[in-house]
Residue, then its C-alpha position, 0 to 999 in steps of 0.5 A: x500500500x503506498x500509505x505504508x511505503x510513504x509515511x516517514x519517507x519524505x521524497x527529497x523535492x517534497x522535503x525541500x519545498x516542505x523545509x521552506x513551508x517549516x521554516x517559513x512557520x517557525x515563530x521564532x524565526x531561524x536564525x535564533x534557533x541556530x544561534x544556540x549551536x554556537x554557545x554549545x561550543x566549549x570555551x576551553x581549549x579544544x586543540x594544542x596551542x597554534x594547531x588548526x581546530x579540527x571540525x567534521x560536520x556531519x549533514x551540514x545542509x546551507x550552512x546557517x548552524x555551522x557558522x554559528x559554531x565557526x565563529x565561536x570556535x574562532x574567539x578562542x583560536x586562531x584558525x579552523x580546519x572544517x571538513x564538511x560532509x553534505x550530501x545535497x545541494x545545498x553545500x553549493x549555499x554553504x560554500x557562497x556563505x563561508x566565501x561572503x562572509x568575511x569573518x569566516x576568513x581564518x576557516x579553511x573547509x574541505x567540502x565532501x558531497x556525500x552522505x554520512x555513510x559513504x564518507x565513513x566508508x573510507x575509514x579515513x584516519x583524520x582525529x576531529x576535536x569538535x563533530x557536529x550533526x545537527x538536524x541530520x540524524x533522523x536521515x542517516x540509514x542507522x543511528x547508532x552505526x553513524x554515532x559509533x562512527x562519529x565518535x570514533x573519529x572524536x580526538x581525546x579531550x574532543x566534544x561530539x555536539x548532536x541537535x535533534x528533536x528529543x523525541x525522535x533521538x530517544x524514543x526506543x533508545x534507553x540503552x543510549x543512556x547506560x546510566x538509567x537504563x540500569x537504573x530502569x532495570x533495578x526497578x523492572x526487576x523488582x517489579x516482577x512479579x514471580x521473581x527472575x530465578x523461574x525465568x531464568x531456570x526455563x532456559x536450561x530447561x530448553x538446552x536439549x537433552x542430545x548428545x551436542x558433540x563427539x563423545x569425551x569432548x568438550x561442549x563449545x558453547x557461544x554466549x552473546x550479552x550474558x549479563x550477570x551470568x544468572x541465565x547462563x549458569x541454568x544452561x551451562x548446569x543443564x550440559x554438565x548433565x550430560x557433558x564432563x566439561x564445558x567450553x564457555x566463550x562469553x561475551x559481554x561489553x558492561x561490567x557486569x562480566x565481573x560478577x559473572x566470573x565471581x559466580x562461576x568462581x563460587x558456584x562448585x557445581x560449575x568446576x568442570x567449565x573452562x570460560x574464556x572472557x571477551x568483554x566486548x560488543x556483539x559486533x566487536x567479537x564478530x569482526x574478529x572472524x574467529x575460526x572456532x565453531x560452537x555446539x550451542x550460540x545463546x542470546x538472552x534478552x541482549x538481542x534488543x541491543x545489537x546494531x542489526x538484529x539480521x546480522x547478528x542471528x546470520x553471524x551467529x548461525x555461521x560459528x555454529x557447528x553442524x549438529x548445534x543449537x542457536x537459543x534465543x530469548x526475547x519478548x514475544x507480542x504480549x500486552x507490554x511489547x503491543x506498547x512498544x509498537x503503539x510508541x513507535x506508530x505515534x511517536x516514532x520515525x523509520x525503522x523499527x528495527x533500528x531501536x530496541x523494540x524488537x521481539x521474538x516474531x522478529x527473530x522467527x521471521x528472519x529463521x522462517x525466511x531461510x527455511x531453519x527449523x525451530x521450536x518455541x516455548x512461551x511462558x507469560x510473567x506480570x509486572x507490577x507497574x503500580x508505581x507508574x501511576x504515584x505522581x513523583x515516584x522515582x521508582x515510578x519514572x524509573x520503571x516506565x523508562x524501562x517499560x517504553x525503553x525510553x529515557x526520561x519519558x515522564x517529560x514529555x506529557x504527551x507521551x507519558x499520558x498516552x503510556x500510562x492510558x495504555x497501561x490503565x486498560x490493558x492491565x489487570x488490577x488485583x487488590x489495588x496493585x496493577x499488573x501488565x502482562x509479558x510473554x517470554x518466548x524461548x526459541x531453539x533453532x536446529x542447524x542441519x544434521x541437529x535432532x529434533x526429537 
């Protein structure tokens, strides 16, 4: 339907004529909605005395915002180096800018029209000690690529300057903000209802009961975003069941990997595993094209989080063995993630996917496509959300940051009414306490040669 194909996808000469009609509406005229870029720019030193500051501009359009950063960077240095990165025509009207206007004499740019992605494609090794994106990132094809590739290209002791609409940067972006999204959990995890260690007690029961590998060897087993550990020991005692030894490869960017090893190191039970620790991203493991093959590749609810769900389940699916498992636990559609999608209808802008609000019907999609057979277990849990609605509550705001993956949702009034709305009728309320209902899904993908008994 071309409703479908259209909505969020403006055509570029439809976007042009519509950005004049904007700008044209804006009540408080453009050039003071610019203005504030430039007093965003730190006043310390950005770059060793008598060296050029060094600027990427990202989506830099006519100009009107960059200038306002160029002059302030100016007060404080003698010259700017700014490569500028422009896709459109309009880096034509920036040009006619920075050559008319006098005060941008000691700015040297180096114009490249081309969009965010083909410029990072170069890998080019130049360190910038300011990059700005302003009003460019609702366009780029993936957000947390482009900010990844933003700030690796940052110098230490630079500054990174992003302006966006709040909504559209952080609906369905808590994990963006590492602070409160743990701080969110803690209050998720106290309001379950039936307690994390059934939950976690179902994923070893889905380990199969088959023989994984030749006889006298070690099981291989690939662990993505373990967490804590809590998961994972439940599935590493069901393979002891069945298997001398363990071979656990871990892998976890956060700091919760310490309290994983001091699990292991204090639960006896779980001698006979050999873990080898690779605190790192997803991605970053799966770069490293490691040759080594696994009988069984888990992710427990890390899947959120990942830059791309459909290149993570094909890298995964390579590094398991002939025989082997894939275990994948996620929310599947149930009262809670039917909010997510509500979220994303009103509020949100291109593809889903690209933000947290994934589920298991997603992960089912992408196995179906290719033909893999998989068994499913589901299993529903309640959430005591009754402090959602105590006006002021911190543990309150905490958990609807955690429930809609979206920080600070409780300043946006218009968000936060329709949330709390959706929750008041798709709860249950049992002696005063309001209960909203998840459905974990647990899937078990077989690869060729695998038992499926």
């Amino acid at each position: 339907m071309a409703g479908m194909r259209a909505i969020g996808r403006l055509s570029p000469d439809r976007y042009a004529a519509g950005l004049k009609a904007f700008q044209a509406a804006y009540e408080t005229g453009t050039e003071s909605h610019y203005q504030p870029f430039g007093a965003m720019v730190p006043d310390s030193t950005l770059c060793e005395a008598g060296a050029d500051v060094r600027v990427l501009a990202i989506g830099s359009g006519s100009g009107e915002a960059d200038s306002n950063i160029l002059k302030k960077l100016l007060q404080n240095h003698k010259s700017v180096y700014n490569r500028v990165v422009e896709p459109s025509e309009t880096i034509e009207g920036y040009k006619t800018l920075v050559g008319t206007d006098k005060s941008l004499g000691a700015v040297k740019c180096d114009w490249h029209q081309q969009t965010a992605e083909e410029y990072f494609q170069t890998k080019e090794g130049t360190k910038f000690h300011l990059i700005h994106a302003i009003h460019c990132l609702y366009l780029v094809e993936d957000l947390h690529v482009t900010l990844r590739n933003m700030w690796e290209q940052l110098a230490d002791g630079g500054y990174m300057l992003v302006g966006m609409d709040s909504r559209m940067l952080t609906i369905g972006r808590l994990n963006l903000s590492p602070d409160r999204y743990a701080a969110g959990l803690k209050a998720f995890q106290a309001a379950y209802e039936t307690g994390t260690e059934s939950h976690y007690q179902s994923f070893g029961a889905m380990v199969p009961d088959s023989t994984l590998c030749e006889a006298g060897a070690d099981v291989r087993v690939l662990a993505i975003g373990s967490g804590s550990g809590e998961a994972d020991i439940n599935i590493l005692k069901k393979l002891l069941q069945n298997h001398k030894g363990v071979y656990n490869r871990v892998v976890e960017p956060s700091e919760t990997i310490e309290d994983y090893k001091t699990l292991v190191g204090t639960d006896k039970s779980l001698g006979a595993v050999k873990c080898d620790w690779h605190q790192q991203t997803a991605e970053e493991y799966f770069q490293t094209k490691e040759g080594t093959k696994f009988h069984l590749i888990h992710a427990i609810h890390c899947l959120y989080h990942v830059e791309d769900l459909h290149v993570t389940l094909r890298n995964m699916w390579e590094q398991l063995t002939d025989g082997g498992y894939m275990l994948v636990g996620m929310d599947a559609e149930s009262d809670w993630t039917r909010l997510w999608y509500k979220l994303w209808d009103d509020f949100g802008q291109g593809d889903r996917l690209k933000t947290v609000y994934r589920t298991s019907g997603d992960v089912k999609q992408w196995l179906d496509a290719r033909g893999i057979k998989y068994v499913t277990e589901e299993a529903e849990s309640f959430f005591n959300v009754t402090e959602c609605f105590k006006e002021g509550s911190e543990a309150g705001m905490l958990l609807l940051d955690f429930l809609t993956q979206t920080p600070d949702i409780s300043s946006e009034p218009e968000m936060k009414s329709m949330v709390l709305e959706y929750i008041r009728r798709n709860s249950s309320v049992i002696d005063d306490t309001i209960l909203l209902k998840t459905m974990g899904n647990i899937i078990v993908a077989f690869k060729c040669g695998a038992k499926t008994e």
